[in-house]
Backbone as a chain_set.jsonl record, in Angstrom:
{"seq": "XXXXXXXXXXXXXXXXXXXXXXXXXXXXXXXXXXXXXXXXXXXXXXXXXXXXXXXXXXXXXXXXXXXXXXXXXXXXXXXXXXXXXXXXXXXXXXXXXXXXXXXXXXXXXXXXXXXXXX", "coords": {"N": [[26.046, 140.971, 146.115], [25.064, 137.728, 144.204], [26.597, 137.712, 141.34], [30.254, 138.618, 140.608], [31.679, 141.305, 138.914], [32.636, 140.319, 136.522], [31.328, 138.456, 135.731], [32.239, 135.619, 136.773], [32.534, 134.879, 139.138], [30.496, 133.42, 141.778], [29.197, 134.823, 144.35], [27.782, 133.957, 146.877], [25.084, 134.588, 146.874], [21.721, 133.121, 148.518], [23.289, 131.126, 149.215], [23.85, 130.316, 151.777], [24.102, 128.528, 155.039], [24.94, 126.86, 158.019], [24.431, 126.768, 161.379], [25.861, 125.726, 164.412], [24.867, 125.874, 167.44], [25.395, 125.554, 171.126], [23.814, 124.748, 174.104], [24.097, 126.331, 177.663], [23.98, 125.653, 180.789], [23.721, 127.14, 183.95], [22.801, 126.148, 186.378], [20.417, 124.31, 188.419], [17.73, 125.439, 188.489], [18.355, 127.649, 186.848], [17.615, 130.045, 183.85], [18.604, 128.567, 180.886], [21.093, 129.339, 178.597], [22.167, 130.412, 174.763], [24.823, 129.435, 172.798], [26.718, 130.788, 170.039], [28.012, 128.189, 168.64], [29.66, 126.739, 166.147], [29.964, 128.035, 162.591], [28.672, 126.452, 159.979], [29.837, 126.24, 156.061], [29.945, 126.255, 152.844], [32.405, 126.328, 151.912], [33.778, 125.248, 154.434], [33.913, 122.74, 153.383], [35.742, 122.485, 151.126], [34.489, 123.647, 149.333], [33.05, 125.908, 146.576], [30.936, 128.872, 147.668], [28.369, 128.662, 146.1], [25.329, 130.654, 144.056], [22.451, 130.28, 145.08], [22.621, 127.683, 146.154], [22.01, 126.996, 148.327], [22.984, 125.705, 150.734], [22.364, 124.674, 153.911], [19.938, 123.898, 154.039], [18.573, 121.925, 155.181], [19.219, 120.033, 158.101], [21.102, 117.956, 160.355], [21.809, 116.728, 163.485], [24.305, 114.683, 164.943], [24.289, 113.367, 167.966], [27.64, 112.005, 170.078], [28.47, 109.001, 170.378], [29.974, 106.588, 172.479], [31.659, 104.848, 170.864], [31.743, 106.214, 168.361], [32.522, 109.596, 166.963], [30.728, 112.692, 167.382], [28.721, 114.003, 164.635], [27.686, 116.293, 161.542], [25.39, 116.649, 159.58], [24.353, 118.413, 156.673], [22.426, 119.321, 154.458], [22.347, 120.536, 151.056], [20.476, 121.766, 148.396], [20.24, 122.872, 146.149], [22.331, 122.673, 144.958], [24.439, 122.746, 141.829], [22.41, 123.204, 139.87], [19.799, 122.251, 140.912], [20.546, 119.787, 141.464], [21.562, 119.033, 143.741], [23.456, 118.228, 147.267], [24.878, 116.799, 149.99], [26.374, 117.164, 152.872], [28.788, 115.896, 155.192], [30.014, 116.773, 158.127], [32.561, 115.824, 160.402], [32.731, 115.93, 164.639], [36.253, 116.137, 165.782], [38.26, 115.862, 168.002], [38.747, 119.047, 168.344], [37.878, 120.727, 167.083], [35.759, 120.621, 163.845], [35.77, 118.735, 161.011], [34.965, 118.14, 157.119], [34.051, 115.133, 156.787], [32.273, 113.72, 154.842], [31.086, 114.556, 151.448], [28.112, 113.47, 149.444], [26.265, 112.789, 146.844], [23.666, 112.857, 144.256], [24.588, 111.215, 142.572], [24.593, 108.495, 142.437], [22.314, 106.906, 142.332], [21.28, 108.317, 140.531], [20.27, 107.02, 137.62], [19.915, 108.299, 135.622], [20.927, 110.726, 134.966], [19.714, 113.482, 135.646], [18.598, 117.096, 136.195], [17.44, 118.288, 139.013], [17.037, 117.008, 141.149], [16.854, 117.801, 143.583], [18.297, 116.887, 145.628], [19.189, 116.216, 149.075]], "CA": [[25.448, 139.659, 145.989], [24.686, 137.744, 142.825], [27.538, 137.871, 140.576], [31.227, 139.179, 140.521], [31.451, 141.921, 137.834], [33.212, 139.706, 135.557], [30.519, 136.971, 136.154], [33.073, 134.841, 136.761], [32.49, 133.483, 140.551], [29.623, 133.332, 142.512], [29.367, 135.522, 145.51], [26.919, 133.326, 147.369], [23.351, 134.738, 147.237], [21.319, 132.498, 148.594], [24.458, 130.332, 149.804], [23.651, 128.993, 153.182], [25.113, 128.242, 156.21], [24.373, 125.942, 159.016], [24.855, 127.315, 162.815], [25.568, 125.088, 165.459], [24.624, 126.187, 168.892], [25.818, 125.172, 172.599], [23.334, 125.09, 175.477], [24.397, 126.454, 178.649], [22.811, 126.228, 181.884], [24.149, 127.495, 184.912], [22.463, 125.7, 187.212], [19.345, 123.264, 187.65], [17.009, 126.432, 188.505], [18.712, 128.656, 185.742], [17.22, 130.046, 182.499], [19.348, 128.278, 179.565], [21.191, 130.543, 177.232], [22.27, 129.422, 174.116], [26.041, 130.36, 172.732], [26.431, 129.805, 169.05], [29.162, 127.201, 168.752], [30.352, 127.192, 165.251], [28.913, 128.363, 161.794], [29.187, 125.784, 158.709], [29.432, 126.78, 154.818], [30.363, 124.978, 151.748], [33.643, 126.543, 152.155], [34.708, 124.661, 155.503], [34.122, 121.135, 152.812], [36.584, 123.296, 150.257], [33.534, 124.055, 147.672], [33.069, 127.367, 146.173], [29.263, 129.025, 147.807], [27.518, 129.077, 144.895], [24.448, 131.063, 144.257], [21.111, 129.034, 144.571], [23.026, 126.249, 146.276], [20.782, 126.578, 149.447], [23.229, 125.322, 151.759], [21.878, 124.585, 155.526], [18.261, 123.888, 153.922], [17.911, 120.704, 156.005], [20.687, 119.502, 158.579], [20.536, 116.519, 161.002], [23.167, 117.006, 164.885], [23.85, 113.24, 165.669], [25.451, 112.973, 169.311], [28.283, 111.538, 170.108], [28.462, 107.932, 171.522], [30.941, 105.408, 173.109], [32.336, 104.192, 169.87], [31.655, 106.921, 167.591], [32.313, 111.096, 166.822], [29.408, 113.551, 166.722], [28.277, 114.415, 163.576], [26.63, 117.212, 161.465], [24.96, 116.327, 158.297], [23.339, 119.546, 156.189], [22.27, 119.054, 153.53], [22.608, 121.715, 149.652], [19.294, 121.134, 147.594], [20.26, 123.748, 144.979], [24.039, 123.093, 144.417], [24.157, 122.052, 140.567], [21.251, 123.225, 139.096], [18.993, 121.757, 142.177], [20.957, 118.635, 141.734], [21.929, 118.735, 145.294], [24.643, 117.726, 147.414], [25.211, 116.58, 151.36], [27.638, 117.241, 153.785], [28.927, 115.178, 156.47], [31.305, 116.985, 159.028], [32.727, 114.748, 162.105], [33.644, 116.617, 165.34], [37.455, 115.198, 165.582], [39.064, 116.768, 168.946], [37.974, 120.274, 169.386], [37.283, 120.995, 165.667], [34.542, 119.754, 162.854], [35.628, 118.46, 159.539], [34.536, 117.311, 156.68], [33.711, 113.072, 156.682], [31.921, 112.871, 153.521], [30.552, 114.313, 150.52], [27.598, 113.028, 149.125], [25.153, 113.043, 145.706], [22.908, 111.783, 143.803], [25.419, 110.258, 141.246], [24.823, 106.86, 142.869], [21.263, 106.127, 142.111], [20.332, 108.68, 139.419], [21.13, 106.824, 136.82], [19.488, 108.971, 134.007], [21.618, 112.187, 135.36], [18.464, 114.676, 135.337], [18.554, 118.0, 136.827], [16.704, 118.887, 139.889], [16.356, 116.019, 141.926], [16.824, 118.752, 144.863], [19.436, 116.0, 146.965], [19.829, 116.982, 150.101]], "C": [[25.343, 139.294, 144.52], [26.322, 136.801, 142.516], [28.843, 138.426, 140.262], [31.61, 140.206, 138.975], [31.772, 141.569, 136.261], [32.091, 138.393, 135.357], [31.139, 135.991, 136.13], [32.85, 133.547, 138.151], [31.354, 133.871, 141.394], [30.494, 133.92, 143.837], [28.558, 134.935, 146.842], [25.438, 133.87, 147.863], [22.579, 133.432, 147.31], [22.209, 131.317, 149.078], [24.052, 129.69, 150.691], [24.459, 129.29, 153.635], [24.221, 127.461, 156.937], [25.141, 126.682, 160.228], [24.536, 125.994, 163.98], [25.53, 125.331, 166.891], [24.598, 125.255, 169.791], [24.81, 125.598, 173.687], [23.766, 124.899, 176.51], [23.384, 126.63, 179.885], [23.495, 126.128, 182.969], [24.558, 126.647, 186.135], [21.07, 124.951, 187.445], [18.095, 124.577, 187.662], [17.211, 127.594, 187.663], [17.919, 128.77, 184.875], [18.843, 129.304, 181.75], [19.713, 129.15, 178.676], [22.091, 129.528, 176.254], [23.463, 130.385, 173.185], [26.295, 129.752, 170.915], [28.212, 128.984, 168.488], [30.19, 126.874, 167.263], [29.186, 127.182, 163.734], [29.618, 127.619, 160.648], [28.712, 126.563, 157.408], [30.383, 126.091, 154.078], [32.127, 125.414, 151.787], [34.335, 125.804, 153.299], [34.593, 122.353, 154.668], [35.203, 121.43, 151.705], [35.472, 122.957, 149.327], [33.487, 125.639, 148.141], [31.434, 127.567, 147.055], [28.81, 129.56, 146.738], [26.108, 129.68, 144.744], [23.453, 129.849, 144.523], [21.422, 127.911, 145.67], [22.178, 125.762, 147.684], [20.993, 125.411, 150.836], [22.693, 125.454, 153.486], [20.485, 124.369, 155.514], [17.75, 123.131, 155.147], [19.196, 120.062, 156.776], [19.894, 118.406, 159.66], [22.171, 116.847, 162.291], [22.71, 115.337, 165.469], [25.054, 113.331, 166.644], [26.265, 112.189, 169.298], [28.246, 110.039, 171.08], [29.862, 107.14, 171.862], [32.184, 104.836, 171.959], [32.299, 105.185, 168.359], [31.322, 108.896, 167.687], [31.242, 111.237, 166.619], [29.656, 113.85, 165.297], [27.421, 115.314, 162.95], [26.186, 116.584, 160.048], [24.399, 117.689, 157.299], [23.537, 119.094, 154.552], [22.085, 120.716, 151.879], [21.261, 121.39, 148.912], [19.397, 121.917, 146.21], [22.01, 123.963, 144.343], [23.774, 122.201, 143.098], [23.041, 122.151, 140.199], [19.993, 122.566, 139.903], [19.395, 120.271, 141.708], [21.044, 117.634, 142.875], [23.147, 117.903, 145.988], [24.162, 117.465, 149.297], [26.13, 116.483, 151.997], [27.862, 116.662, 154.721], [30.209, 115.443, 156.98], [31.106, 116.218, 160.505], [33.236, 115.792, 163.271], [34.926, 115.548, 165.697], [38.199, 116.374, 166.786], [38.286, 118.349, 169.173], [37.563, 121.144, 167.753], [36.136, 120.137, 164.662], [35.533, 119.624, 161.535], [35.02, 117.37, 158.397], [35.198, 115.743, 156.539], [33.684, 112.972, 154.943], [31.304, 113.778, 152.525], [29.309, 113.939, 149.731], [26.672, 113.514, 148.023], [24.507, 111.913, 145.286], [23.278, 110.855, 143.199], [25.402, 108.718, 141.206], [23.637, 106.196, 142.421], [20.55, 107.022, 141.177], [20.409, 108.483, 138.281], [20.827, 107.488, 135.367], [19.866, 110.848, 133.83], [20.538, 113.376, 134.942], [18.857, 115.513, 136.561], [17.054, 118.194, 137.903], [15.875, 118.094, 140.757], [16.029, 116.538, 143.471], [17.406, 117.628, 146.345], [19.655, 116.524, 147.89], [18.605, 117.9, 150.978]], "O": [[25.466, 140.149, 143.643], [26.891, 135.854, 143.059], [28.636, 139.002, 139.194], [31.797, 139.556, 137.947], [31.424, 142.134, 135.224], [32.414, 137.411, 134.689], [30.668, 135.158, 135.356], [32.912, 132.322, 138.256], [31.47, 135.052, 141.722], [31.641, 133.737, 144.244], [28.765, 135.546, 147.89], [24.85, 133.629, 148.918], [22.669, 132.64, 146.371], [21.499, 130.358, 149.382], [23.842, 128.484, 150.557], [25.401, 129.991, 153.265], [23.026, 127.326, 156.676], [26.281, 127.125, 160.092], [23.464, 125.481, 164.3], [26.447, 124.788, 167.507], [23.982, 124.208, 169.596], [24.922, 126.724, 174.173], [24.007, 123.74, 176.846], [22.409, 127.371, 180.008], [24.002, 125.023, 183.159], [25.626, 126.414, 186.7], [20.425, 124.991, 186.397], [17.477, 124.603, 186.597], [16.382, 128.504, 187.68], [17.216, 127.77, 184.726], [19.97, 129.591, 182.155], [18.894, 129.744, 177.975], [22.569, 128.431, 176.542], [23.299, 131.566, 172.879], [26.104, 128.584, 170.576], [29.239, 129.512, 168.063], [31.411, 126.792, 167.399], [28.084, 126.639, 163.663], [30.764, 127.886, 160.288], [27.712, 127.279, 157.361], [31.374, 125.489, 154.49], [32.955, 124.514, 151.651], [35.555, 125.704, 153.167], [34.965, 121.281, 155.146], [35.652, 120.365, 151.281], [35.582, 121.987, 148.578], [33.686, 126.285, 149.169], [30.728, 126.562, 147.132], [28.836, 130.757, 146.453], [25.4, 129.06, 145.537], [23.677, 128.679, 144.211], [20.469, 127.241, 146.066], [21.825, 124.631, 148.018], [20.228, 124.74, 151.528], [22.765, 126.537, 154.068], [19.78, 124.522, 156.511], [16.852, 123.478, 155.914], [20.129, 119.614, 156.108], [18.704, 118.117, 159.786], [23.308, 117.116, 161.904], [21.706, 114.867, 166.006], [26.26, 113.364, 166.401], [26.007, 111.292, 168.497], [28.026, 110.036, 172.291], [30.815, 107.401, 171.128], [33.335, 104.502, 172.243], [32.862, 104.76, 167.351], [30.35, 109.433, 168.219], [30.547, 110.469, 165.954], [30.805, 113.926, 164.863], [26.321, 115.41, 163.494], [27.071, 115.91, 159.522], [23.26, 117.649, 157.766], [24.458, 118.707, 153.832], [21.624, 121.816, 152.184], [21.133, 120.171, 149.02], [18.684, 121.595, 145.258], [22.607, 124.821, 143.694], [23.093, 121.177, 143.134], [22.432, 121.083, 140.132], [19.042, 122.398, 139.14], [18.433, 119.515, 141.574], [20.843, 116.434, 143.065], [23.743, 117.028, 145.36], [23.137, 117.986, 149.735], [26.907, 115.574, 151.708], [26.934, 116.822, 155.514], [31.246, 114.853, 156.675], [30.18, 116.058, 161.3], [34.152, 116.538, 162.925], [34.713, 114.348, 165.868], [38.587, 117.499, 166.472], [37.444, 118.632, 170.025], [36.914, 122.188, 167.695], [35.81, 118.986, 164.951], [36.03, 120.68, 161.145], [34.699, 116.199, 158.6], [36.338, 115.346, 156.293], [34.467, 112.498, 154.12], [30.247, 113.861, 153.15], [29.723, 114.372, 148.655], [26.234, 114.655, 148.177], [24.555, 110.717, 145.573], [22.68, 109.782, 143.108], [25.906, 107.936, 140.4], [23.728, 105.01, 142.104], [19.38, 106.758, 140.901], [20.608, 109.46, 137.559], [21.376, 107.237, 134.295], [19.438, 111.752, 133.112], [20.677, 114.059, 133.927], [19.288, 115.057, 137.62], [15.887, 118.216, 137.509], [14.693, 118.211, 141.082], [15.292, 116.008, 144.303], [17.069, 117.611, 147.529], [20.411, 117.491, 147.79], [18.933, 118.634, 151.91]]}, "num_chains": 1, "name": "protein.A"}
């Protein structure tokens, strides 16, 4: 964890992930078990997991409707110095990818560290 001996690339302590889980239920009198459906990390948006970055702090599962893909949102609060960052993967057929991107860069206009975005 930490540091690569060269301190060159982050190994992701403290990294994150987001898990999205599938409830199954049998039947209407069944217990529910719960299967875990796929596991997000800054790597499935192509970013490096950087230490600190505190991916999966806070996420948001918006269902799918009539006119629009499901969606995952999770949010980074410690990527960039607690700059922060947000992720927005679409499910698209039988896979998730990333939609969007997102920072503060839009409304902080005095670029300060540690607005904790996300």
């Amino acid at each position: 964890m930490g540091k690569d001996s060269n301190l060159a690339h982050a190994t992701g302590k403290q990294a994150g992930a987001a898990y999205l889980f599938q409830r199954n239920v049998a039947c209407v009198t069944c217990v529910p078990s719960w299967t875990e459906y796929k596991k997000f990390t800054p790597l499935h948006a192509f970013d490096d997991a950087t230490d600190a970055a505190l991916f999966g702090w806070s996420s948001k599962f918006v269902p799918a409707t009539d006119t629009a893909n499901a969606l995952v949102v999770i949010g980074s609060p410690g990527f960039d110095q607690d700059a922060g960052k947000v992720y927005v993967f679409e499910h698209v057929g039988s896979d998730w990818v990333i939609l969007d991107i997102l920072t503060d860069e839009n409304w902080n206009d005095n670029k300060m560290k540690g607005g904790r975005f996300g």
